[in-house]
N, C-alpha and C positions, 0 to 999 in steps of 0.2 A: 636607700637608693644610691647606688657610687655613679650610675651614666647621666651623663649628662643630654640637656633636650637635644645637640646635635646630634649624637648619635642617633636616636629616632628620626630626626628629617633627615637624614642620610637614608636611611635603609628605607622610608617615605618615596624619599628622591629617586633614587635604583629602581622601587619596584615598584612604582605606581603606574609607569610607559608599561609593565608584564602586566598589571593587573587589568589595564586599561582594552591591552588587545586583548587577552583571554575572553573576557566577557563581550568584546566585538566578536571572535570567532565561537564562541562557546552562548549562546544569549539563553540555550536552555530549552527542555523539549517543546516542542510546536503545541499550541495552544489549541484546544478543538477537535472534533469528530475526525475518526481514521477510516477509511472506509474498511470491508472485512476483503475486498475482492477487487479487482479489477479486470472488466469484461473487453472482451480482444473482438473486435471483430470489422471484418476487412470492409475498406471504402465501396465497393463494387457490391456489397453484399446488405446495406443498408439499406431496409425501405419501411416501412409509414406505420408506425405502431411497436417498431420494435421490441420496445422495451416489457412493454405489456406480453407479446408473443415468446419472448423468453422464460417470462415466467407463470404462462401456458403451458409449451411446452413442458417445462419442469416439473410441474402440478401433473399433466398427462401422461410423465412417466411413471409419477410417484404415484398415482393411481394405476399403472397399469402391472407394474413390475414389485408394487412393497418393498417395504427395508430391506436388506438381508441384515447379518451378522454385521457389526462395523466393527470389532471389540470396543462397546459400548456398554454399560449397564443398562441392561432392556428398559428396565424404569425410567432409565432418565432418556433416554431415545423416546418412550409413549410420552413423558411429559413434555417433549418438547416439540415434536412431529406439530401439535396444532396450531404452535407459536407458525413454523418452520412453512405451514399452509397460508396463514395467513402473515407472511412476509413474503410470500411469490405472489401473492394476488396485490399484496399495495406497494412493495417498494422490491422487485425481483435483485433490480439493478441499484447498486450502490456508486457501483465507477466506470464510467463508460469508453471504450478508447478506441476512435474508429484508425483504423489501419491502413495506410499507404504505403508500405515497409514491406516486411515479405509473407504477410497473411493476403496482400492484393495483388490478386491474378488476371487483373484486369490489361489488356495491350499496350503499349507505351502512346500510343496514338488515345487511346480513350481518357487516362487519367483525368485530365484537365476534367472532362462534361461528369466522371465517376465521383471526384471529388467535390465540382458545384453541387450535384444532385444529392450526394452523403449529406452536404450543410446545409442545401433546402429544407430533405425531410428532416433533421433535426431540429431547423428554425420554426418548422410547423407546428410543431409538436405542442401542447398546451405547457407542459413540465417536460424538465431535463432531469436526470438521476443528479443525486446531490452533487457527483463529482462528473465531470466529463471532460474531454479533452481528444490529443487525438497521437499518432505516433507517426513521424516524420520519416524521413529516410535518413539513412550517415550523413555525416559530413565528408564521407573521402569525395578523392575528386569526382570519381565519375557517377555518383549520385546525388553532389552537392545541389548543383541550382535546381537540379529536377524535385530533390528535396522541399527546397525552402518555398519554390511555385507555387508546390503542392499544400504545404503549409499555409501558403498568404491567401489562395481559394478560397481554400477550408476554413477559414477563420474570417475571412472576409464573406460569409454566408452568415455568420452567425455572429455577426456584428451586434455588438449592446445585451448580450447572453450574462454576463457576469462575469466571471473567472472561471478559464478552459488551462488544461494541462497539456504541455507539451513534453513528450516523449521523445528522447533523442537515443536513438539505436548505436550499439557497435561505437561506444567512442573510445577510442586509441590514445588519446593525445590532452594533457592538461591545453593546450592553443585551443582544440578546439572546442572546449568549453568557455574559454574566454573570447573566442570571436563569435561566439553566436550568441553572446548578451547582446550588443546592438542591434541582432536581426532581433533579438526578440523586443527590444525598446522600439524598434522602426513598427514592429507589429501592433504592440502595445495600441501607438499613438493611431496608427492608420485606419485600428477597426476599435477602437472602442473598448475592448478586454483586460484584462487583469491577467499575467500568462506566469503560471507557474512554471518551472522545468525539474522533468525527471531523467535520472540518467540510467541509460539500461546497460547492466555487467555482461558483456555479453564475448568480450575478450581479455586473453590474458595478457595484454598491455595494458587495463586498466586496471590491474589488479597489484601487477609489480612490473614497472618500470625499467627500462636499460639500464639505469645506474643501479638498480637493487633495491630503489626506495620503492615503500607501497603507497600506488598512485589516487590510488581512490581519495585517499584525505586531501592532497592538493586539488584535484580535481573539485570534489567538492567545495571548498574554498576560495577556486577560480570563479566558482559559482554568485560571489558575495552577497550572498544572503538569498540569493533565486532559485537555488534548486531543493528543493521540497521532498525528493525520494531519490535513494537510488534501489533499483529493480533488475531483481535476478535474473539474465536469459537462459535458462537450464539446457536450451539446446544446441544453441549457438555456442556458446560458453565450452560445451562437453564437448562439443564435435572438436575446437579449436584445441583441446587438450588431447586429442586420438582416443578418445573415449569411445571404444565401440559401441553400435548404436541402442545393442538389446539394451545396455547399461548404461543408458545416459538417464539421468534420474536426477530430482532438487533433493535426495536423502543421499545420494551417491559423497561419500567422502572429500571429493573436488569441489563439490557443491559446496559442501561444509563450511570447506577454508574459505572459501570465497564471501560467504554470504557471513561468517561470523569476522572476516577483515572489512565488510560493508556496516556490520553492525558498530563495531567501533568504531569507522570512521565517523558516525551518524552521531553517536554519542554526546550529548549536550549541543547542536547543533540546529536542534530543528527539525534537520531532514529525518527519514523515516528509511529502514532498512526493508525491502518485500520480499516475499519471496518468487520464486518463480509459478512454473506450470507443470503440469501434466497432459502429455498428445495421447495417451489412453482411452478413448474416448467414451462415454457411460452408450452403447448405441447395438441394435443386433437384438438376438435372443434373451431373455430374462437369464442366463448362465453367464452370460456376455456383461449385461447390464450389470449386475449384482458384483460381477469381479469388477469391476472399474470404481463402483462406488467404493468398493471396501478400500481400494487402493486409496481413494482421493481422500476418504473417510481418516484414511491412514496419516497419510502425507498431510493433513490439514492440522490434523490433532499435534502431531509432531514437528511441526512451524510451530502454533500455539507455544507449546510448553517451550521453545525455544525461545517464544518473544519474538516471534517474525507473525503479526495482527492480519497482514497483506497477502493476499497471494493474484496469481493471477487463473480465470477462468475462462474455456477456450471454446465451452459448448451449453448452451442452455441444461442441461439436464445435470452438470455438475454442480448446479445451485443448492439441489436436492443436498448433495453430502455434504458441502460449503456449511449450508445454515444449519444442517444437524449436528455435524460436528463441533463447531463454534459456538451454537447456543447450547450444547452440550460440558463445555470447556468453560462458559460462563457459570452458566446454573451451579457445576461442580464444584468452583471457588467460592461463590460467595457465601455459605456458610462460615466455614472460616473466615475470609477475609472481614465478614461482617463483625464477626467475635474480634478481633484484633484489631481494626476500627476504633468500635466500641470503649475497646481497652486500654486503646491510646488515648483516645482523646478525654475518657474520663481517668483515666490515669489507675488502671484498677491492675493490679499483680497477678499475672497469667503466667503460664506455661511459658511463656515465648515474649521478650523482649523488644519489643520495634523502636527501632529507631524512627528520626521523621524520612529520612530517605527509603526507608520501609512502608511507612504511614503513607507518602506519594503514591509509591508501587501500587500497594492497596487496593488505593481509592481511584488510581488509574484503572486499575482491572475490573472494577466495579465499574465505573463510568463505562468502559468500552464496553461491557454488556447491556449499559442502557440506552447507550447511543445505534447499537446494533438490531434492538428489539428482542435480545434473550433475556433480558430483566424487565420489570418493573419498576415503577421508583416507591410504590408502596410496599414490597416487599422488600427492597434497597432498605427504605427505612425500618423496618421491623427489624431487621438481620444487623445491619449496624449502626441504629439510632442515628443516622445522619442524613439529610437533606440534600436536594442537588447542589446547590448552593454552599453546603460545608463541605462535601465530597468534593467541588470544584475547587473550592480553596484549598482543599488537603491536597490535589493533584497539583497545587499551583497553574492553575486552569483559569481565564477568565469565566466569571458565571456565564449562563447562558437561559 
């Protein structure tokens, strides 16, 4: 050994302030259940059962109109159709997100009595979807305070609920992510809640910046530790780029860049990258219907494999392709991933080499098919001799 101990507390000294913020900005993916979807639907258009009626409706199409083609493996489409029924009869809805932004078509004069009325029926409700929340207006000027009113209502109806989501539309501006932490601390304190914040991509100042830097990682980081998602707006987003309309699409190439510079910003942070929507609507004729699921069928399978778990859903009937495609995208992994599990954790010489950041991946993708309802955890454990409980540990997941 020729260095001496100072050299080590030197290069201790230097880099221990880098190591120190790294792991304050970086703490690591969010612990816990993703939801697979998040359901858009306008303040004005809320009323007393909702959630149940959604996934009614859904079950009413899917009996009325059958699968068509998704390019899916028929097999795995019949094996999972009866998972795929009985998740619209007990949990249709994973993420709830009532709308004061521009899915509410309600008069400027009515807001106020649309968005008490939104928070009443939801406070009646016996259960809320695991996730719910609600989506604000911008923060430019001239929909600021009408914005935040609207927000302090809505939230002030459904006082002592747990933890709701706020949506923050169109934001332009690293400012204005930092000036709306203390409306949401004012919030916090006033009703009682827990408030997550999402941010929706919906312009391309929030993508790349005046100076050339890409805005989204500041953005997020003005966030300090509060915002939970950022959430693609596919149409907003396209139209702001002269995206003509027939071709404004979340597979469109625009979309891409966008949502794979949201994925990295998200990266060991916590927050979560979503995808967007599709206004196609599953509705019309069985010729009508059958093209819109193929499409969503389409576009759901292809987030999957991208790693975007999120999307968003605009009409009850899209739930049908959502949960077949997804429990489809589950059931197909964990064969293998259950072999490679297995392989790691008893240490047996396969095909294919995993590392523990492999071994993570995994057990994540396993978990998210059981936390979704397309697995089991007895056939989790058959497939790759692990438990919830080591499966959590392998995701670096608290148990649950």
């Amino acid at each position: 050994m020729s260095l001496h101990d100072d050299v080590y507390a030197e290069l201790d000294r230097r880099l221990a302030p880098v190591d120190d913020a790294r792991t304050a900005a970086y703490p690591g993916e969010r612990s816990g259940r993703q939801p697979v979807h998040t359901c858009y639907v306008p303040a004005d258009a809320v009323v007393p059962g909702l959630v149940a009626a959604w996934g009614e409706q859904a079950l009413a199409a899917l009996d009325e109109h059958g699968v068509p083609d998704l390019g899916l493996d028929p097999a795995l489409v019949e094996q999972v159709l009866p998972r795929v029924r009985e998740k619209l009869a007990r949990e249709p809805v994973e993420d709830l997100r009532v709308d004061s932004e521009d899915g509410y078509r309600g008069p400027p004069d009515r807001e106020d009595d649309d968005v008490r009325t939104a928070a009443a029926v939801l406070a009646a409700e016996p259960t809320l979807p695991p996730f719910w929340g609600t989506r604000a207006k911008s923060l430019e000027g001239p929909t600021r305070h009408r914005g935040v009113r609207s927000l302090d209502l809505f939230l002030g109806g459904l006082a002592g609920r747990g933890r709701a989501v706020v949506t923050l539309p169109k934001v332009t501006a690293v400012e204005q992510v930092a000036a709306f932490l203390p409306v949401l601390d004012a919030l916090e304190q006033a009703h009682g809640l827990a408030l997550d914040l999402e941010l929706q991509v919906e312009t391309p100042q929030a993508v790349l910046g005046p100076d050339g830097a890409a805005t989204l990682a500041a953005m997020l980081h003005a966030g300090r530790g509060r915002v939970s998602g950022l959430h693609y707006g596919t149409y907003d987003y396209s139209a702001s780029l002269g995206i003509a309309a027939a071709h404004q699409a979340s597979d469109h190439p625009a979309a891409d860049h966008a949502k794979a510079t949201m994925q990295v910003a998200v990266a060991g942070t916590g927050a979560r990258a979503v995808d967007g929507s599709t206004n196609v609507l599953p509705v019309g004729s069985r010729e009508q219907v059958h093209t819109a699921w193929q499409l969503h069928a389409g576009l759901v399978r292809r987030a999957l494999q991208r790693g975007f778990y999120q999307g968003w859903d605009l009409h009850p009937a899209q739930l049908v392709t959502r949960y077949t495609a997804t429990y489809a995208f589950f059931r197909a992994a964990l064969p293998a991933a259950g072999a490679r599990l297995a392989a790691y954790v008893s240490r047996v010489d396969g095909g294919v080499l995993d590392e523990p950041a492999t071994a993570k991946a995994l057990a994540t993708v396993v978990l998210r098919g059981l936390d979704c309802g397309a697995l089991d955890v007895a056939e989790v454990e058959a497939a790759a001799g692990l438990d919830r409980v080591a499966l959590d540990r392998l995701a670096g997941r608290r148990p649950t």
